[in-house]
PAMARRO-464919 format. One record per residue (C-alpha): residue in one letter; x, y, z. Coordinates in steps of 0.5 Angstrom, whole numbers, plus 500, padded with zeros to 3 digits. Layout:
N
aXYZ
...
This chain:
248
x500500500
x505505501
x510504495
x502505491
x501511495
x508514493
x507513486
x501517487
x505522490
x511522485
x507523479
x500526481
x498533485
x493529489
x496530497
x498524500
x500526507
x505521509
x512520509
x517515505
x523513505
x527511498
x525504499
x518506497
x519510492
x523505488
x519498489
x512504487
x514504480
x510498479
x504501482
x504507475
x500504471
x494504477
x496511478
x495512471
x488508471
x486512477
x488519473
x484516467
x478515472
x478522475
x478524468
x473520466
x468522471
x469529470
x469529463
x461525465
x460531469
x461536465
x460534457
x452536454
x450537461
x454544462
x460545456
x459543448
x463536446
x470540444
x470545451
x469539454
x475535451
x480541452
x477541460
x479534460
x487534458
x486540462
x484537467
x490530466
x496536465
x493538472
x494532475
x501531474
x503537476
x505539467
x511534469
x511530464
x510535459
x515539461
x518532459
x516533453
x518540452
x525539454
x526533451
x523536444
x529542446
x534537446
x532532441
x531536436
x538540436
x542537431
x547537438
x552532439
x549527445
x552531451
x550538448
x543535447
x543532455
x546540457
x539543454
x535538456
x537540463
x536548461
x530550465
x528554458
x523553454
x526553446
x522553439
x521546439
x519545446
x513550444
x511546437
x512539441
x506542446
x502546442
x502539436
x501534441
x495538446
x491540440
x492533438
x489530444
x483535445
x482534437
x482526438
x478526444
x472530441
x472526436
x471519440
x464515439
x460517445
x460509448
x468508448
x469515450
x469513458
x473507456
x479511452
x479517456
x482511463
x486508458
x490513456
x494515463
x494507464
x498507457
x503513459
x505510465
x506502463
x511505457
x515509462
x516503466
x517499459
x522505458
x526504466
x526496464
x529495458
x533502457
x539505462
x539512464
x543515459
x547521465
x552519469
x550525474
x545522479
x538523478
x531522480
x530516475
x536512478
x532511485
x527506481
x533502477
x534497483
x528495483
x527494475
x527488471
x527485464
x521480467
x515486469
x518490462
x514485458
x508484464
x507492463
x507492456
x501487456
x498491461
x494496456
x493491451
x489487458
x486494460
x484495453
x480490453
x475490458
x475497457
x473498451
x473491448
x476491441
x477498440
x481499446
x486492444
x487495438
x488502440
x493500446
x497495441
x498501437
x500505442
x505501445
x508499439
x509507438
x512508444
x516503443
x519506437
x520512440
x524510447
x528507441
x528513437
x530517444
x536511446
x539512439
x540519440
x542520447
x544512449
x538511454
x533515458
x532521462
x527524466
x525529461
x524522455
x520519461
x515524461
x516525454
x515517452
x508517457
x505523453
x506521446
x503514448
x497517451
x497522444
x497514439
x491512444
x486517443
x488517436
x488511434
x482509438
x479515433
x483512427
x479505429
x472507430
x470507424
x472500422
x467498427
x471494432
Protein backbone atom coordinates (compact mmCIF):
# COMPACT_ATOMS: atom_id res chain seq x y z
CA UNK A 1 0.00 0.00 0.00
CA UNK A 2 2.57 2.28 0.75
CA UNK A 3 4.79 1.96 -2.45
CA UNK A 4 1.14 2.32 -4.41
CA UNK A 5 0.71 5.50 -2.50
CA UNK A 6 4.13 6.88 -3.37
CA UNK A 7 3.43 6.35 -6.91
CA UNK A 8 0.30 8.57 -6.47
CA UNK A 9 2.51 11.16 -4.93
CA UNK A 10 5.45 11.06 -7.44
CA UNK A 11 3.25 11.44 -10.59
CA UNK A 12 -0.02 13.18 -9.32
CA UNK A 13 -1.03 16.25 -7.70
CA UNK A 14 -3.63 14.29 -5.43
CA UNK A 15 -2.11 15.18 -1.50
CA UNK A 16 -0.78 11.86 -0.18
CA UNK A 17 0.01 12.95 3.67
CA UNK A 18 2.39 10.43 4.31
CA UNK A 19 6.20 9.83 4.58
CA UNK A 20 8.37 7.63 2.33
CA UNK A 21 11.43 6.38 2.33
CA UNK A 22 13.44 5.58 -1.01
CA UNK A 23 12.42 1.92 -0.72
CA UNK A 24 8.76 2.96 -1.28
CA UNK A 25 9.46 4.97 -3.91
CA UNK A 26 11.69 2.68 -6.07
CA UNK A 27 9.33 -0.90 -5.39
CA UNK A 28 6.21 2.10 -6.62
CA UNK A 29 7.18 2.07 -10.14
CA UNK A 30 5.21 -1.15 -10.67
CA UNK A 31 2.04 0.55 -9.22
CA UNK A 32 2.19 3.45 -12.53
CA UNK A 33 -0.22 1.81 -14.60
CA UNK A 34 -2.87 2.01 -11.45
CA UNK A 35 -2.18 5.44 -10.94
CA UNK A 36 -2.58 5.81 -14.56
CA UNK A 37 -5.96 3.90 -14.66
CA UNK A 38 -7.07 6.14 -11.32
CA UNK A 39 -6.03 9.53 -13.29
CA UNK A 40 -7.86 7.87 -16.41
CA UNK A 41 -11.12 7.75 -14.10
CA UNK A 42 -10.97 10.77 -12.40
CA UNK A 43 -10.88 12.25 -15.86
CA UNK A 44 -13.30 10.00 -17.24
CA UNK A 45 -16.07 10.89 -14.54
CA UNK A 46 -15.38 14.45 -14.87
CA UNK A 47 -15.67 14.67 -18.68
CA UNK A 48 -19.60 12.71 -17.34
CA UNK A 49 -20.15 15.37 -15.46
CA UNK A 50 -19.70 18.14 -17.64
CA UNK A 51 -19.84 16.93 -21.60
CA UNK A 52 -23.85 17.87 -23.10
CA UNK A 53 -25.04 18.62 -19.29
CA UNK A 54 -22.90 21.93 -19.09
CA UNK A 55 -20.22 22.30 -21.92
CA UNK A 56 -20.35 21.56 -25.80
CA UNK A 57 -18.32 18.19 -26.84
CA UNK A 58 -15.11 20.18 -27.78
CA UNK A 59 -15.03 22.67 -24.71
CA UNK A 60 -15.44 19.51 -22.91
CA UNK A 61 -12.69 17.49 -24.59
CA UNK A 62 -10.25 20.31 -24.22
CA UNK A 63 -11.32 20.65 -19.97
CA UNK A 64 -10.67 16.88 -19.80
CA UNK A 65 -6.54 17.09 -20.98
CA UNK A 66 -7.09 20.12 -18.91
CA UNK A 67 -7.85 18.44 -16.36
CA UNK A 68 -5.09 15.24 -17.06
CA UNK A 69 -2.04 18.02 -17.65
CA UNK A 70 -3.34 19.06 -14.05
CA UNK A 71 -3.14 16.13 -12.28
CA UNK A 72 0.38 15.60 -13.17
CA UNK A 73 1.36 18.59 -11.97
CA UNK A 74 2.45 19.32 -16.26
CA UNK A 75 5.43 16.80 -15.36
CA UNK A 76 5.53 14.96 -18.17
CA UNK A 77 4.80 17.63 -20.57
CA UNK A 78 7.27 19.51 -19.39
CA UNK A 79 9.24 16.21 -20.26
CA UNK A 80 7.99 16.62 -23.67
CA UNK A 81 9.06 19.93 -24.02
CA UNK A 82 12.57 19.74 -23.03
CA UNK A 83 13.22 16.33 -24.73
CA UNK A 84 11.44 17.94 -27.85
CA UNK A 85 14.28 20.82 -27.25
CA UNK A 86 16.90 18.54 -27.11
CA UNK A 87 16.11 15.79 -29.45
CA UNK A 88 15.43 17.87 -32.07
CA UNK A 89 18.78 20.12 -31.82
CA UNK A 90 20.95 18.26 -34.37
CA UNK A 91 23.61 18.40 -31.24
CA UNK A 92 25.76 15.94 -30.59
CA UNK A 93 24.51 13.59 -27.72
CA UNK A 94 25.86 15.56 -24.66
CA UNK A 95 24.85 19.25 -25.79
CA UNK A 96 21.33 17.38 -26.31
CA UNK A 97 21.56 16.03 -22.64
CA UNK A 98 22.89 19.93 -21.62
CA UNK A 99 19.59 21.46 -23.13
CA UNK A 100 17.34 18.95 -22.23
CA UNK A 101 18.31 20.21 -18.40
CA UNK A 102 17.97 24.06 -19.68
CA UNK A 103 14.87 25.06 -17.55
CA UNK A 104 13.83 27.21 -20.88
CA UNK A 105 11.70 26.62 -23.15
CA UNK A 106 12.88 26.53 -26.86
CA UNK A 107 10.89 26.62 -30.32
CA UNK A 108 10.65 22.84 -30.69
CA UNK A 109 9.44 22.37 -27.13
CA UNK A 110 6.32 24.76 -28.00
CA UNK A 111 5.70 22.81 -31.36
CA UNK A 112 5.85 19.75 -29.56
CA UNK A 113 3.01 20.91 -26.98
CA UNK A 114 0.87 23.04 -29.06
CA UNK A 115 1.12 19.72 -31.79
CA UNK A 116 0.33 17.02 -29.32
CA UNK A 117 -2.58 19.20 -26.99
CA UNK A 118 -4.45 19.85 -29.93
CA UNK A 119 -3.97 16.44 -31.13
CA UNK A 120 -5.33 14.87 -28.15
CA UNK A 121 -8.37 17.28 -27.46
CA UNK A 122 -9.04 17.01 -31.44
CA UNK A 123 -8.98 13.16 -30.89
CA UNK A 124 -11.10 13.20 -28.02
CA UNK A 125 -14.02 14.99 -29.44
CA UNK A 126 -14.18 12.86 -32.13
CA UNK A 127 -14.46 9.68 -30.09
CA UNK A 128 -17.99 7.64 -30.62
CA UNK A 129 -19.79 8.39 -27.40
CA UNK A 130 -20.25 4.73 -26.18
CA UNK A 131 -16.12 3.75 -25.83
CA UNK A 132 -15.26 7.34 -25.21
CA UNK A 133 -15.48 6.70 -21.12
CA UNK A 134 -13.29 3.66 -21.95
CA UNK A 135 -10.59 5.27 -23.85
CA UNK A 136 -10.45 8.34 -21.75
CA UNK A 137 -9.23 5.41 -18.69
CA UNK A 138 -7.02 3.77 -21.23
CA UNK A 139 -4.81 6.59 -22.05
CA UNK A 140 -3.13 7.47 -18.55
CA UNK A 141 -2.87 3.68 -18.18
CA UNK A 142 -0.94 3.45 -21.36
CA UNK A 143 1.48 6.34 -20.69
CA UNK A 144 2.56 5.14 -17.66
CA UNK A 145 3.16 1.15 -18.70
CA UNK A 146 5.58 2.68 -21.38
CA UNK A 147 7.49 4.45 -18.89
CA UNK A 148 7.91 1.31 -16.83
CA UNK A 149 8.42 -0.55 -20.27
CA UNK A 150 11.14 2.30 -20.92
CA UNK A 151 13.01 1.91 -17.25
CA UNK A 152 12.98 -2.25 -18.03
CA UNK A 153 14.57 -2.40 -21.14
CA UNK A 154 16.74 0.95 -21.67
CA UNK A 155 19.49 2.53 -19.01
CA UNK A 156 19.29 5.94 -17.79
CA UNK A 157 21.42 7.65 -20.49
CA UNK A 158 23.32 10.54 -17.51
CA UNK A 159 25.92 9.75 -15.73
CA UNK A 160 25.03 12.36 -13.09
CA UNK A 161 22.60 10.90 -10.38
CA UNK A 162 19.07 11.58 -11.13
CA UNK A 163 15.66 10.90 -9.93
CA UNK A 164 15.01 8.12 -12.25
CA UNK A 165 17.82 5.87 -10.88
CA UNK A 166 16.14 5.62 -7.69
CA UNK A 167 13.64 2.84 -9.74
CA UNK A 168 16.53 0.98 -11.64
CA UNK A 169 17.15 -1.44 -8.27
CA UNK A 170 13.86 -2.53 -8.54
CA UNK A 171 13.33 -3.04 -12.57
CA UNK A 172 13.34 -6.24 -14.43
CA UNK A 173 13.36 -7.43 -17.98
CA UNK A 174 10.31 -9.99 -16.57
CA UNK A 175 7.59 -7.07 -15.31
CA UNK A 176 8.82 -4.89 -18.78
CA UNK A 177 7.03 -7.66 -20.89
CA UNK A 178 3.96 -7.94 -17.98
CA UNK A 179 3.45 -3.98 -18.26
CA UNK A 180 3.39 -4.16 -22.08
CA UNK A 181 0.38 -6.53 -21.87
CA UNK A 182 -0.93 -4.35 -19.54
CA UNK A 183 -2.88 -1.90 -22.07
CA UNK A 184 -3.70 -4.49 -24.59
CA UNK A 185 -5.68 -6.26 -21.01
CA UNK A 186 -7.10 -3.19 -20.06
CA UNK A 187 -8.24 -2.53 -23.60
CA UNK A 188 -10.05 -4.84 -23.67
CA UNK A 189 -12.25 -5.18 -20.98
CA UNK A 190 -12.74 -1.58 -21.27
CA UNK A 191 -13.74 -1.13 -24.61
CA UNK A 192 -13.39 -4.58 -26.25
CA UNK A 193 -11.88 -4.64 -29.64
CA UNK A 194 -11.57 -1.18 -30.03
CA UNK A 195 -9.31 -0.70 -26.92
CA UNK A 196 -6.93 -3.86 -27.93
CA UNK A 197 -6.48 -2.37 -31.05
CA UNK A 198 -5.91 1.19 -30.04
CA UNK A 199 -3.58 0.11 -27.00
CA UNK A 200 -1.63 -2.35 -29.26
CA UNK A 201 -0.82 0.46 -31.56
CA UNK A 202 0.00 2.67 -28.99
CA UNK A 203 2.32 0.40 -27.52
CA UNK A 204 4.12 -0.25 -30.57
CA UNK A 205 4.43 3.52 -31.16
CA UNK A 206 5.84 3.76 -27.82
CA UNK A 207 8.10 1.35 -28.27
CA UNK A 208 9.44 2.91 -31.54
CA UNK A 209 9.97 6.17 -29.89
CA UNK A 210 11.82 4.87 -26.71
CA UNK A 211 14.10 3.43 -29.56
CA UNK A 212 14.20 6.40 -31.38
CA UNK A 213 15.17 8.55 -27.99
CA UNK A 214 17.81 5.58 -27.24
CA UNK A 215 19.37 6.03 -30.53
CA UNK A 216 19.93 9.65 -29.97
CA UNK A 217 20.86 9.82 -26.48
CA UNK A 218 21.93 6.20 -25.56
CA UNK A 219 19.21 5.26 -23.25
CA UNK A 220 16.44 7.29 -20.85
CA UNK A 221 16.16 10.42 -18.79
CA UNK A 222 13.27 11.82 -17.01
CA UNK A 223 12.54 14.31 -19.70
CA UNK A 224 11.78 11.19 -22.41
CA UNK A 225 9.86 9.36 -19.58
CA UNK A 226 7.43 12.22 -19.69
CA UNK A 227 7.79 12.48 -23.07
CA UNK A 228 7.26 8.63 -23.96
CA UNK A 229 3.92 8.67 -21.61
CA UNK A 230 2.27 11.52 -23.49
CA UNK A 231 2.93 10.27 -26.81
CA UNK A 232 1.34 6.78 -25.99
CA UNK A 233 -1.67 8.44 -24.65
CA UNK A 234 -1.46 10.89 -28.09
CA UNK A 235 -1.36 7.19 -30.26
CA UNK A 236 -4.28 5.90 -27.89
CA UNK A 237 -6.83 8.70 -28.34
CA UNK A 238 -6.05 8.63 -32.08
CA UNK A 239 -6.22 5.63 -33.06
CA UNK A 240 -9.20 4.65 -30.94
CA UNK A 241 -10.40 7.38 -33.54
CA UNK A 242 -8.74 5.87 -36.72
CA UNK A 243 -10.68 2.70 -35.53
CA UNK A 244 -13.82 3.60 -35.00
CA UNK A 245 -15.24 3.68 -38.13
CA UNK A 246 -14.22 0.15 -39.01
CA UNK A 247 -16.58 -0.96 -36.27
CA UNK A 248 -14.64 -3.15 -34.05
Amino acid sequence: MRSFLAAIQFLTVIPVHVSFSERDLGRSVMFFPLTGLLMGAVVSAADFCIKGHIFPLWLASTIDIVILAVLSGGLHLDGLADSADGLFSARPRDRMLEIMRDSRIGTMGVLALVMVLLIKIGALASLPDKSRWAIIMLAPLSGRCMIVACMSFFTYARKSPGLPQLFLEYRSRGKGVLVLFIPALAGLLLAGLQGLVASLISTLCGLLAVFYVHRKIGGYTGDTLGAVSEFSEMIVLAAAVAIAPIGL
